[in-house]
C-alpha positions as MATLAB code, in Angstrom:
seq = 'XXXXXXXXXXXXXXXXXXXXXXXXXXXXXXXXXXXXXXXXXXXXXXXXXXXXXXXXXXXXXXXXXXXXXXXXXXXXXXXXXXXXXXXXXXXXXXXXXXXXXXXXXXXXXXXXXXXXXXXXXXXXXXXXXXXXXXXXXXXXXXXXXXXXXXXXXXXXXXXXXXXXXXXXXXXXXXXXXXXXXXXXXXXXXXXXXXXXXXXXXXXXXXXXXXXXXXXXXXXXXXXXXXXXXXXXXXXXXXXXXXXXXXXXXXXXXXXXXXXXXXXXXXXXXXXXXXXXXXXXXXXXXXXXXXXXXXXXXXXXXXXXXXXXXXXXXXXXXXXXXXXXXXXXXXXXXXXXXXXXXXXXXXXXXXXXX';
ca = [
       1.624  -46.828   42.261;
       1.623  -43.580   40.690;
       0.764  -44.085   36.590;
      -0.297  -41.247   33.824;
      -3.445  -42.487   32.019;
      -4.948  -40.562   28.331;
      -8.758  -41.442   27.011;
      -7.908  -42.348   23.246;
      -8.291  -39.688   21.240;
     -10.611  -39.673   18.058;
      -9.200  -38.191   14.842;
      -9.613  -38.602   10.855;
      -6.143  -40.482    9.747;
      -5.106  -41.343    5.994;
      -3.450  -44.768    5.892;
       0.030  -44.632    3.740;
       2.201  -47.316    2.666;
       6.156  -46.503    2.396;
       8.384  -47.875   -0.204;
      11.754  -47.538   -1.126;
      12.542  -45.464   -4.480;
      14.779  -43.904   -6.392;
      14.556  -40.493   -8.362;
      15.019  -40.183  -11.935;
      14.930  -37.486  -14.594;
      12.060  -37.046  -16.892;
      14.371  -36.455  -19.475;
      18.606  -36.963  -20.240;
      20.315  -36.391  -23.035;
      23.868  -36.783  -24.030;
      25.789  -34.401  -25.781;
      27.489  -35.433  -29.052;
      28.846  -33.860  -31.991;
      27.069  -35.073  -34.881;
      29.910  -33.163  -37.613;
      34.212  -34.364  -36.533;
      36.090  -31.547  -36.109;
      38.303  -29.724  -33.269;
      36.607  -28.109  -30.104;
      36.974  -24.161  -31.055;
      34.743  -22.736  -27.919;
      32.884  -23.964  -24.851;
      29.671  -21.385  -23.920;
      28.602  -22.728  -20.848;
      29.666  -23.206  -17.533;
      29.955  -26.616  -15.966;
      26.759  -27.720  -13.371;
      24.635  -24.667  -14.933;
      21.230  -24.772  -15.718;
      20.743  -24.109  -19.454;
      17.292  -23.881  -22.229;
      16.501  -25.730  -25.170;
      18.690  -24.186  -28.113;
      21.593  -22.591  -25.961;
      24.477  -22.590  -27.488;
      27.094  -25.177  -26.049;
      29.762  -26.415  -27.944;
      31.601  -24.789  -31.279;
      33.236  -26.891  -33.845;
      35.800  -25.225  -36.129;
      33.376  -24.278  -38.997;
      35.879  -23.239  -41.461;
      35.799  -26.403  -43.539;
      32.048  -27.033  -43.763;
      31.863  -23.159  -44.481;
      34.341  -24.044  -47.622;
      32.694  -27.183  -48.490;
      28.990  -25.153  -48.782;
      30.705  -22.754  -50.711;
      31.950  -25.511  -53.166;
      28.546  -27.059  -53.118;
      27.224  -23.444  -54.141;
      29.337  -22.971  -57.192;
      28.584  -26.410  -58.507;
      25.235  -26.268  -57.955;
      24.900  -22.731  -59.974;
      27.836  -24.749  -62.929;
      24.664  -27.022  -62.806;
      22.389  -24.603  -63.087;
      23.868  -22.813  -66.124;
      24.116  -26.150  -67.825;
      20.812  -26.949  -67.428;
      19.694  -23.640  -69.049;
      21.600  -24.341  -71.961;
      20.333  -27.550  -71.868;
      16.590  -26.555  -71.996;
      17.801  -23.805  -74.491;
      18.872  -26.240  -77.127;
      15.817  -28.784  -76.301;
      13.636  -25.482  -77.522;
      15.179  -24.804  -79.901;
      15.361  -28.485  -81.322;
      11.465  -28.803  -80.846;
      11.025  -26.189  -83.066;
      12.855  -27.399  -85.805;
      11.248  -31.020  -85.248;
       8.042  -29.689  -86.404;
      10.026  -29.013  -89.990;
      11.587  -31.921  -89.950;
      15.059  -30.160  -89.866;
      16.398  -32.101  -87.571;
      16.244  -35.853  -86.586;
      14.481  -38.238  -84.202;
      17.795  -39.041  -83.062;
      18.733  -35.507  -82.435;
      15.335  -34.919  -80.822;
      16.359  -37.590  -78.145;
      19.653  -36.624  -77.666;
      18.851  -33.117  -76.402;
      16.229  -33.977  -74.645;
      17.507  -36.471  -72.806;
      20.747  -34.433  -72.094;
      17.908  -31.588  -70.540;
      16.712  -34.371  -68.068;
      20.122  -35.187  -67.450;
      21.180  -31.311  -66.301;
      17.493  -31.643  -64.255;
      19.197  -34.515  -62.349;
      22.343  -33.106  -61.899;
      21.045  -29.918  -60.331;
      18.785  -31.952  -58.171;
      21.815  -34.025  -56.652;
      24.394  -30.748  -56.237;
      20.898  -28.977  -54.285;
      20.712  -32.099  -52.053;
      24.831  -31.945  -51.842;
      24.570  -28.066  -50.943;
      21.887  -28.929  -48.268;
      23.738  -31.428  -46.429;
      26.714  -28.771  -46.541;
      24.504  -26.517  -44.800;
      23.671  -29.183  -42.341;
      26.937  -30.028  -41.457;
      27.680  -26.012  -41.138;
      24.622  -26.221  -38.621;
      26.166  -29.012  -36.659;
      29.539  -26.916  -36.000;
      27.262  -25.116  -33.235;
      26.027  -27.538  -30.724;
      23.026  -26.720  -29.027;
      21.110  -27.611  -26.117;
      17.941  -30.190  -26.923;
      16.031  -30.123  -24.269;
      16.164  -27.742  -20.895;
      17.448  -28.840  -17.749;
      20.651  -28.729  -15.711;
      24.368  -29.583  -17.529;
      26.695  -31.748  -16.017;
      31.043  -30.597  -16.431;
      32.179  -30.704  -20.222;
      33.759  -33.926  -21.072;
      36.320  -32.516  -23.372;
      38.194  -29.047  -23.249;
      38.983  -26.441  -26.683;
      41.428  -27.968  -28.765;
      40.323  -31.665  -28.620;
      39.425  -33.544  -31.837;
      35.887  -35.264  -32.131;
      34.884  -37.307  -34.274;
      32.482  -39.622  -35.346;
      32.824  -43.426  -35.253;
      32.529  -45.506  -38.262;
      30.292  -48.076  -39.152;
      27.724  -47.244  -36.682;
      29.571  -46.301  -33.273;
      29.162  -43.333  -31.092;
      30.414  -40.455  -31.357;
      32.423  -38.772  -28.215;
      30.470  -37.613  -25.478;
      30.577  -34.140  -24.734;
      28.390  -33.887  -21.729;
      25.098  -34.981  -20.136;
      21.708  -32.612  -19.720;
      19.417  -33.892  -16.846;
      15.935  -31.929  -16.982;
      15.127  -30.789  -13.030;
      11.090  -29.996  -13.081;
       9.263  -32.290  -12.891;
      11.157  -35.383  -11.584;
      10.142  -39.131  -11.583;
      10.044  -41.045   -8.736;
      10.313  -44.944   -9.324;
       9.866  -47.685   -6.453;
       8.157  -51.485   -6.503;
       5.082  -52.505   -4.662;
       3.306  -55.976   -4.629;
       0.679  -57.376   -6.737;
      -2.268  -57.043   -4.039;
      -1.029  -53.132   -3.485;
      -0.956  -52.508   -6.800;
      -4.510  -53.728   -7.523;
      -5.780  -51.751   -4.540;
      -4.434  -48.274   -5.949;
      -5.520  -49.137   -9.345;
      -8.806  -50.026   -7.624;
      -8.687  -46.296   -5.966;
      -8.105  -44.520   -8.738;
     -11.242  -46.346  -10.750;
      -8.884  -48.427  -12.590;
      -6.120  -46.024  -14.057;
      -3.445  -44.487  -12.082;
      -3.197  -40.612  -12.516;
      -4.955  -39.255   -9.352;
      -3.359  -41.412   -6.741;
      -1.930  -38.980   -3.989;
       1.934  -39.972   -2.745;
       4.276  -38.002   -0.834;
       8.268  -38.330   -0.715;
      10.446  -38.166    1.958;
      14.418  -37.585    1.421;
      16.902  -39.707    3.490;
      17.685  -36.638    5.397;
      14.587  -35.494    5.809;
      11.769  -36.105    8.660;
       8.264  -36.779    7.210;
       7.399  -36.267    3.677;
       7.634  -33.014    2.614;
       7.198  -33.554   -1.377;
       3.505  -33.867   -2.839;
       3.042  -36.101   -5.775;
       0.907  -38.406   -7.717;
       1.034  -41.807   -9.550;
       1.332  -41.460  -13.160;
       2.867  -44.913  -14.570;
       2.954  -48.364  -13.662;
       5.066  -51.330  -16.259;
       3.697  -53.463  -18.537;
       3.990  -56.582  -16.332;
       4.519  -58.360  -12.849;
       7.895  -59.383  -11.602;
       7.111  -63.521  -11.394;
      10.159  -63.906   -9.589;
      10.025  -61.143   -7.176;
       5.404  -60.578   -7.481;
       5.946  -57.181   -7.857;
       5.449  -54.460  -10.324;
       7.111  -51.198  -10.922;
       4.999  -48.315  -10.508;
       6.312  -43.930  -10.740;
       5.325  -40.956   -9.588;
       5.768  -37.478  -10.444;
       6.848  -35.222   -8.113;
       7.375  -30.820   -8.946;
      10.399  -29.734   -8.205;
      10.465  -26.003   -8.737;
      13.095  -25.772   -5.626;
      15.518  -28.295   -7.171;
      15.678  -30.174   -3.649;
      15.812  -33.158   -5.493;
      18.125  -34.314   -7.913;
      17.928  -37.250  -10.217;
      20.040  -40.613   -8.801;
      18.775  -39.464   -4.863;
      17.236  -42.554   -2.979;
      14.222  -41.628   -1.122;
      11.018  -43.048    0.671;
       7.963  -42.814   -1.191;
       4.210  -43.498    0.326;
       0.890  -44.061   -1.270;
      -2.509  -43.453   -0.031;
      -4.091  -46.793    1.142;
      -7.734  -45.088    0.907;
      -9.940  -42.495    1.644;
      -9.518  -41.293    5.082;
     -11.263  -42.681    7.900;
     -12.047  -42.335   11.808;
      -9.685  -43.966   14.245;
      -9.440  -43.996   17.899;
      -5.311  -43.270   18.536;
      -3.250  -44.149   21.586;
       0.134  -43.291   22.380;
       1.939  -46.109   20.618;
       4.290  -46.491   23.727;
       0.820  -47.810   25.917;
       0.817  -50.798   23.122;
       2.375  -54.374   24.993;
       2.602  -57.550   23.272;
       2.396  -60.979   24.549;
       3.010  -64.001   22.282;
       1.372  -62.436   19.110;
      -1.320  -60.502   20.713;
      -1.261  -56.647   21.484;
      -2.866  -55.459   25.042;
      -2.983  -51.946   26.843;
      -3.381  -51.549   30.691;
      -6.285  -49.769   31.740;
      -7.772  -48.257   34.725;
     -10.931  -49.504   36.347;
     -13.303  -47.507   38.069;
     -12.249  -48.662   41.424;
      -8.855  -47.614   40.524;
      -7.276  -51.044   39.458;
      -5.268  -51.491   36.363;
      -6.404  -53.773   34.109;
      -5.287  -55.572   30.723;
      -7.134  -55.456   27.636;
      -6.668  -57.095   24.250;
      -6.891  -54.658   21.695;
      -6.676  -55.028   17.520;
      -4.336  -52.263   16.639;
      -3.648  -50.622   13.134;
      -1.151  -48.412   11.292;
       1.189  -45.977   13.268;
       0.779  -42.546   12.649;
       3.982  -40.791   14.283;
       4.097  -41.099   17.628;
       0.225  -42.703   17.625;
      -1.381  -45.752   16.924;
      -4.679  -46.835   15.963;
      -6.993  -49.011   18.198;
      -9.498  -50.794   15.714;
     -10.908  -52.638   18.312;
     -10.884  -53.358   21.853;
     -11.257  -49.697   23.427;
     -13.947  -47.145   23.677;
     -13.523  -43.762   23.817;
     -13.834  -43.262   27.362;
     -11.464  -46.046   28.472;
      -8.266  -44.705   30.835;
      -5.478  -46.222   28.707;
      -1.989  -46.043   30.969;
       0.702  -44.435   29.013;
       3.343  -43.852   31.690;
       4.560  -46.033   34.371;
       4.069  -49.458   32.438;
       7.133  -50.750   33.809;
       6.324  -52.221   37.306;
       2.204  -52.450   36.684;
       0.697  -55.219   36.841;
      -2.973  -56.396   36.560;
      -5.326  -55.704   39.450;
      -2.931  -53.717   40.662;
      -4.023  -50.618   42.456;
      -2.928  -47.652   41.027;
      -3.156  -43.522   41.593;
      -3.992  -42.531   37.812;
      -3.271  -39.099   36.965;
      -3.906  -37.151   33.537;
      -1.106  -35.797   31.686;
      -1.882  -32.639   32.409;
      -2.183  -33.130   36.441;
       1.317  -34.752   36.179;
       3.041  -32.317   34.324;
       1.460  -29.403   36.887;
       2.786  -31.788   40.170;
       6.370  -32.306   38.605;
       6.508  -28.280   37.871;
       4.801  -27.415   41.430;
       7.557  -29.788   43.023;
      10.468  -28.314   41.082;
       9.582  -25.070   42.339;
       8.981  -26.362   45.882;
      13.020  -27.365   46.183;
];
């Protein structure tokens, strides 16, 4: 029997756990108007990224521009009374010191100059909040990030709700870079990372995968992980931060996550196709030096693609059979070639016919 043996090969392997997770943004924020009014322009076009303090939305300004410029011209009425205010308080304090005018009179004035103080102090605050609401007319980005479609079109009344509500949402900012990655991992994982990172997450390496994507492509690291356990499920939530300077991902995506188990270490790998099992236990054939094949019971470990580690059971020498499993059995004897040899004999008999 004809079978294709490989001596397992020794490498340096990282260990990764995978998780499912779930991106988020780092920050989202949803438009509203914080002034009523109608919808008198739209600057932005729907899906496009945009910067803190772009202008988005304009609210028909004309009556907060009339109601500043009433809050002007009471606050300078205000202001002339209160000079004539202070004018007569002068002039009343000089003619106290002659006695030429009363206590009574004294007190009046004065407390009419305190009064005018007050009054200009309420029409400033009343002119400020005019300016405020002539601010809010011009709705502007908050933060940086990418802008969903507009919610409402020019023309459209908003308005604010009373006695507490929200106002109407005009559209949704998502920041893009960088993004948070969020998945949940058992106690005893959790304690091992915080173990490798000497008790504080922040330098753990993980890489993320898309559903569409093979491997994991996006480097990232652990940067959070909740206040408590899950004591129905055991598990705690932990994130990671991932760049995302090529916007390949987008908040809301599902992807698989994995974590470094460790440092790396040195492994003997196999072709994981040579691994048979046998009520619980894992075995590989191997071939003898008087050309039998022969099982052996073998501890294996993590995959790593197409290979798996042997932790114990094999030396490095050993000829493990990889092709040709299906008929073999033990003691049987058996014309082992390399991989090599048998890829030469198939191409030296395809160009024989």
């Amino acid at each position: 029997m004809k079978v294709t043996v490989s001596q397992p090969q020794a490498a340096t392997v990282t260990n990764w756990d995978e998780y499912p997770g779930h991106l988020e943004a780092v920050e989202m924020v949803e438009i509203r108007p914080r002034v009523s009014g109608y919808i008198d322009s739209i600057h932005f076009t729907d899906g496009a990224e945009v910067k803190a303090g772009d202008l988005l939305f304009v609210i028909d300004p004309r009556p907060y521009e009339a109601d500043l410029e009433h809050a002007r011209a009471q606050r300078e009425q205000a202001e002339l009374h209160l000079q004539l205010t202070q004018d007569d308080l002068h002039r009343a304090e000089s003619l106290r010191g002659t006695k030429a005018i009363s206590e009574e009179e004294y007190d009046s004035r004065r407390n009419a100059a305190r009064e005018a103080e007050a009054a200009v102090a309420a029409v400033k605050a009343a002119e400020t909040t005019a300016r405020i609401n002539l601010d809010y007319t011009q709705i502007k980005a908050p933060i940086s990030g990418k802008i969903g479609r507009r919610l409402v079109t020019p023309g459209n009344l908003v308005q604010l709700q009373g006695n507490g509500g929200a106002s109407t949402v005009l559209a949704t900012i998502v920041s893009m870079d960088p993004v948070y990655c969020y998945f949940d991992v058992a106690e005893g994982a959790f304690l091992k990372y915080r173990g490798n990172a000497g008790g504080a997450l922040g330098t753990e390496v993980c890489e993320l995968g898309l559903v569409n994507e093979q491997g994991f492509r996006h480097l990232g690291r652990l940067d959070f992980f909740d206040n408590q356990v899950n004591p129905q499920t055991g598990t705690i939530r932990l994130r990671a931060v991932l760049d995302n300077a090529t916007r390949e991902l987008v908040p809301g995506m599902f992807a698989n996550v994995r974590v470094s188990d460790g440092p790396a270490e040195h492994a003997l790998l196999i072709p994981d196709v040579a691994v048979g099992s046998d009520q619980g236990y894992k075995y590989v054939f191997v071939v003898d030096p008087d050309g039998k094949a022969q099982t052996r019971s073998i501890e294996t470990g993590r995959a790593h693609g197409a290979q798996r580690a042997v932790l114990k059971g094999l030396k490095p020498d050993d000829r493990v059979v990889i092709n040709g499993l299906m008929m073999l059995r033990p003691g049987a004897k058996v014309d082992a070639q390399t991989a090599d040899n048998a890829r030469q004999g198939k191409e030296k008999a395809r160009a024989g016919s």
